[in-house]
C-alpha positions in Angstrom: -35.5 -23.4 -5.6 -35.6 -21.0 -2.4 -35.3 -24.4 -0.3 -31.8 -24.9 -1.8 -30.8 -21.3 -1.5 -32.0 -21.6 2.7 -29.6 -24.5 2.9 -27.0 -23.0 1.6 -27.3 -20.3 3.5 -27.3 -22.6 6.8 -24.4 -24.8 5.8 -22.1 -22.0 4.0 -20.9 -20.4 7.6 -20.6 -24.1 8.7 -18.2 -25.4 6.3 -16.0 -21.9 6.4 -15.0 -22.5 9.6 -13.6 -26.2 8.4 -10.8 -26.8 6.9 -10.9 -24.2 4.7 -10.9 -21.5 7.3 -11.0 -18.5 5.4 -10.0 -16.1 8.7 -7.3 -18.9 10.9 -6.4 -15.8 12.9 -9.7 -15.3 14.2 -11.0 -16.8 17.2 -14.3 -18.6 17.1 -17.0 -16.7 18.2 -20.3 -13.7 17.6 -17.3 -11.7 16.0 -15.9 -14.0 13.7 -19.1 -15.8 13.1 -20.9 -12.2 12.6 -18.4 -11.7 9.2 -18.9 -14.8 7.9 -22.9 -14.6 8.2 -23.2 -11.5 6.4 -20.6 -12.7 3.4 -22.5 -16.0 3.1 -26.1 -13.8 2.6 -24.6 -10.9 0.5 -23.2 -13.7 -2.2 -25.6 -16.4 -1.9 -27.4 -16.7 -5.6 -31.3 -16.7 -4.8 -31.1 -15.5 -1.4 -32.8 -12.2 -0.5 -29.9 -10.4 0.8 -27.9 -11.3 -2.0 -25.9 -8.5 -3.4 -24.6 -8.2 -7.0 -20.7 -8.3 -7.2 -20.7 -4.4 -8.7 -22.2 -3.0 -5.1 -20.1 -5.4 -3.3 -18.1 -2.6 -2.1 -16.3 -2.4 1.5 -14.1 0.1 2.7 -11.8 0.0 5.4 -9.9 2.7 7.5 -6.1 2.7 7.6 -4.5 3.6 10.8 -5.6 1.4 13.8 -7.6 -0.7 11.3 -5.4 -2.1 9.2 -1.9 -1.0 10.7 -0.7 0.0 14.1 -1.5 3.6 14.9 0.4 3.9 18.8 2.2 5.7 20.1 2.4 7.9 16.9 0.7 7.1 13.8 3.1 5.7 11.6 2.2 8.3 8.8 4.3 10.8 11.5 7.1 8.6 11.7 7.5 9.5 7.9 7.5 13.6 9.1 10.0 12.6 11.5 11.9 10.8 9.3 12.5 13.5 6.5 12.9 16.3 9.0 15.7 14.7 10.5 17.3 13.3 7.1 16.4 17.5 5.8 17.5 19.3 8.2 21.4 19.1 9.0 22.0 20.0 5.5 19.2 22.6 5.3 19.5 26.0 8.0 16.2 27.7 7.5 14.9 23.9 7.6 17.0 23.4 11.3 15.7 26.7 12.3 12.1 26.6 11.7 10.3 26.6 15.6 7.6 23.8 14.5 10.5 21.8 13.1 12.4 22.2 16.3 9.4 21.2 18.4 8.9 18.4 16.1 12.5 17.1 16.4 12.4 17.6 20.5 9.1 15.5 20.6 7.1 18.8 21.5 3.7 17.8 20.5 1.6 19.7 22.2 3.1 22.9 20.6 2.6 21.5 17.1 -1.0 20.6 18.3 -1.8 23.9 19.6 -4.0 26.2 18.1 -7.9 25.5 16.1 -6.4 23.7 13.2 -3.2 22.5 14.6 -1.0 25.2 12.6 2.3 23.5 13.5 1.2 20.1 12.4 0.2 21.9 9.3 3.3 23.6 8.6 5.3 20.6 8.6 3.3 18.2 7.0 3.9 21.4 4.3 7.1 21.0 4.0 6.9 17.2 4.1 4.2 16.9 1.8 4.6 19.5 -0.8 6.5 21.6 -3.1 8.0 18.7 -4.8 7.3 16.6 -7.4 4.6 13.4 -7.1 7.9 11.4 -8.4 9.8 13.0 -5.9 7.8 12.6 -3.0 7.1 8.7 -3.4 10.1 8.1 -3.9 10.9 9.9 -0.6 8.1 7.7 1.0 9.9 4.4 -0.8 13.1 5.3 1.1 11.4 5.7 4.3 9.7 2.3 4.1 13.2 0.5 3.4 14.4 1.9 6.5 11.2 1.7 9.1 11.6 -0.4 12.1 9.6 0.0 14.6 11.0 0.7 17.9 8.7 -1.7 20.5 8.6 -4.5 18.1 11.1 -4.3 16.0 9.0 -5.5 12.8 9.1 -3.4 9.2 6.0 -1.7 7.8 4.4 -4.7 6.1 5.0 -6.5 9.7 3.4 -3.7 11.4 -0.2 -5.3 9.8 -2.8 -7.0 11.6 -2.8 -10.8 10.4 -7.0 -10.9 11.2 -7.8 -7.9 8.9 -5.2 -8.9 5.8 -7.1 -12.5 6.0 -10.7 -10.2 6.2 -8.9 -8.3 2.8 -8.5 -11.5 1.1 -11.8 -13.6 2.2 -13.8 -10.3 0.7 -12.0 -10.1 -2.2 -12.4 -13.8 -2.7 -16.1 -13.2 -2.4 -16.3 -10.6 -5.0 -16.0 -7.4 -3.3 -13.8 -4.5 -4.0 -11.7 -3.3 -1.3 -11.2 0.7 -0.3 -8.9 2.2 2.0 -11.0 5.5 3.1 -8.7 7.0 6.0 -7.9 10.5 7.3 -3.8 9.6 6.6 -2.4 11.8 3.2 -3.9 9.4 0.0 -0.2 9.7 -1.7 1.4 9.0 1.4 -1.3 5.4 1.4 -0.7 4.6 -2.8 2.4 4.5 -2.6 2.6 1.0 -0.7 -1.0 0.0 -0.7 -0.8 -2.7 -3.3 2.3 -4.1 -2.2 0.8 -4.0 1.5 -2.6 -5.1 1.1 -3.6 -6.2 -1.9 -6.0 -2.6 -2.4 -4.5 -0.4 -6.2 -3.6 3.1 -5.4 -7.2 3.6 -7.7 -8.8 2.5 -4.2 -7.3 4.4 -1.6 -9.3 7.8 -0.3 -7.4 10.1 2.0 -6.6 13.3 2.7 -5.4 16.0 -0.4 -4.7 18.8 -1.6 -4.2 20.6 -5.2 -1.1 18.6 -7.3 -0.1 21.7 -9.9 0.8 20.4 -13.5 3.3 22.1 -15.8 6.5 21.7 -17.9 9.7 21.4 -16.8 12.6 21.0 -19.1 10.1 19.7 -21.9 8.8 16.7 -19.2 5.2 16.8 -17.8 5.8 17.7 -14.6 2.8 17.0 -11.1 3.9 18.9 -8.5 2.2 18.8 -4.7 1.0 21.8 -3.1 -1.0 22.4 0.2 -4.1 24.0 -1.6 -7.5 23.4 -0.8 -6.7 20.8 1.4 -9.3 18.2 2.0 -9.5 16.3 5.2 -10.7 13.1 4.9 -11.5 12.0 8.3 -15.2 12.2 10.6 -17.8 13.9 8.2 -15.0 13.7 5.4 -15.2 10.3 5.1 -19.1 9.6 3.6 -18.6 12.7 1.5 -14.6 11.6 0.1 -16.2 8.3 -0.5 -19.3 9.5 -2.5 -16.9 11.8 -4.8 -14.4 9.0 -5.7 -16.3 6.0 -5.7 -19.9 7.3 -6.2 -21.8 4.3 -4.7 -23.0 3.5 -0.9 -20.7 0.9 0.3 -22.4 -2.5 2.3 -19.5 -2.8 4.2 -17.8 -0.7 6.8 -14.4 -1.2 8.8 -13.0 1.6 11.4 -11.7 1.6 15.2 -12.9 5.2 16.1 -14.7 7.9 16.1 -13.5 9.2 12.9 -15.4 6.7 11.6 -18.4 6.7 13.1 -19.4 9.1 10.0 -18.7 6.4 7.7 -19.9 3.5 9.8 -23.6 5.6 10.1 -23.3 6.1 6.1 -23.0 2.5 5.6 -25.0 0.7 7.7 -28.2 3.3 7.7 -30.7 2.9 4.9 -28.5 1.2 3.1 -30.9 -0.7 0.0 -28.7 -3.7 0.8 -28.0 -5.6 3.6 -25.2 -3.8 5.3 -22.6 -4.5 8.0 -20.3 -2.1 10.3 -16.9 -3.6 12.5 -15.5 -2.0 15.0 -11.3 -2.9 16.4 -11.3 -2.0 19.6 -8.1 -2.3 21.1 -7.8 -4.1 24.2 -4.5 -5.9 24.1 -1.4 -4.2 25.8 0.5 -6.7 25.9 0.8 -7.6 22.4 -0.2 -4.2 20.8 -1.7 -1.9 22.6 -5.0 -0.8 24.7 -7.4 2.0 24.7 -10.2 3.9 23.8 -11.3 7.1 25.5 -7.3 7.8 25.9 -5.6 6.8 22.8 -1.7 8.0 22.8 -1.9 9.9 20.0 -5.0 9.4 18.0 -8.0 6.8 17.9 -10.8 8.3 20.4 -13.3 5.5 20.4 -16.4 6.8 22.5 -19.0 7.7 21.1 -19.3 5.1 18.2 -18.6 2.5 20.8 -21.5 3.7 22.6 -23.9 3.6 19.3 -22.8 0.4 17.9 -25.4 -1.7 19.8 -28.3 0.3 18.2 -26.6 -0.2 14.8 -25.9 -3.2 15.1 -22.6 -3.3 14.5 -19.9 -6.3 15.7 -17.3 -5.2 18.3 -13.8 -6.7 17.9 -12.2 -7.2 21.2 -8.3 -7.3 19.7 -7.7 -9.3 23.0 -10.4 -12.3 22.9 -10.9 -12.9 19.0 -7.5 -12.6 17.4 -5.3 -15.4 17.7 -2.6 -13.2 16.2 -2.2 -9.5 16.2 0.5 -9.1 13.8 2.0 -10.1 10.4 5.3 -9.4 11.9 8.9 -9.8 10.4 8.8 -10.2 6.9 
């Protein structure tokens, strides 16, 4: 029965680009096309790259992968957010010198220093000393009030159309979904099903120590800043062996912090494997760089080794039809 298999294997990328389109957003081309090879031979019965629906496991970074990332990432329009809603009824909140450079836009001052200690400080007192109930429901209030300021679009909007279709067309093909991204894991669960499809079970981020105890006779989680894990560069392969315990076959990122992950993927992987790059070339209808991102997204030196890995390149500007979900 291998002859069958082969022509299956042929006609499979064939008819997905008919009617049944499973990426519309997508231009035609070696991107598009590149997705849609490696699906057919990973869940083609009989087929030597076949891959049982178990190990069928892909994981995706968050910001400039899945969401927008410029000019801030949007994970720092939350800090903002609560500083500003804190602080005129809290004075040693209104005081603090990192929340003052915060509030004045002083970046560079919250950047300064080996590991960023004024970024640290008030993703502290953002992130912690309050309960896991308190804090996403904090994150719940922000979201009903985000609109972003170039495009005016909420935080569902603020999506990319081509990779919510990629979500879907994997998940349709038997593969579990991960977000693995350097951006705070409760900050991620808290809309990740709603957003795209992917539990709160699924999403790998950066954490710390969440304390348990009583409190009036309730039990009570509460966030704190210890131990802190950073799940970003060399984080990534080593967050994703400890929470999902399995090499994934598929890898999805748009920088250097994920060239860890992207390498941990796609090298000596048992099964066939495959690696995607966004790179982001479109100013006009989101936005363009690489080695000068506005805030984060450095993509140098995994754009450099992708070639030898073999892995597909999106240009955001010549294979999406679309760029965002937009108003919803």
């Amino acid at each position: 029965m291998k002859w069958l298999a082969l022509i299956l294997l042929t006609l499979a990328p064939t008819l997905a680009l008919g009617q049944d389109d499973p990426l519309p957003s997508w231009n035609d081309g070696p991107s598009k096309q590149s997705i849609i090879d490696f699906v057919t031979k990973v869940t083609t019965e009989g087929s030597e790259g076949f891959v049982p629906k178990y190990d069928r496991i892909a994981v995706f970074d968050n910001d400039g992968t899945l969401w927008c990332e410029a000019p801030l990432p949007l994970q720092v329009d939350y800090i903002l957010s609560e500083l500003k809603r804190r602080a005129p009824n809290e004075p040693k909140l209104a005081d603090n010198e990192m929340v003052k450079a915060a509030l004045s836009g002083d970046f560079a001052k919250l950047l300064a220093g080996k590991h960023h200690d004024g970024l640290m400080e008030i993703l502290a007192l953002t992130h912690s000393g309050m309960t896991t109930d308190q804090y996403d429901q904090n994150v719940r209030n922000w979201i009903k009030t985000f609109k972003d300021k170039r495009f005016g679009y909420n935080l569902p909007g603020m999506t990319y159309q081509p990779m919510q279709e990629l979500l879907k067309y994997l998940r349709a093909n038997g593969f579990q979904t991960f977000i693995v991204s350097g951006g705070g894991a409760d900050f991620m669960r808290v809309f990740s099903h709603r957003i795209y499809g992917i539990p709160p079970n699924q999403v790998i981020g950066s954490n710390s120590l969440t304390k348990f105890e009583m409190i009036d006779g309730k039990p009570t989680l509460t966030k704190t800043m210890e131990q802190a894990f950073v799940d970003d560069k060399t984080g990534k392969p080593v967050g994703i062996w400890q929470f999902i315990g399995r090499k994934p076959i598929a890898c999805f990122g748009n920088s250097d912090g994920d060239q860890a992950m992207l390498e941990y993927t796609t090298i000596a992987n048992k099964y066939p494997s495959f690696g995607l790059l966004v790179h982001h070339t479109d100013a006009e209808r989101e936005y363009a760089y690489d080695k000068h991102p506005p805030a984060s997204g450095t993509l140098i030196t995994a754009l450099e080794v992708a070639p030898k890995y073999g892995w597909t390149v999106v240009n955001m500007k010549d294979d999406w039809k679309t760029v965002f979900v937009g108003a919803k």
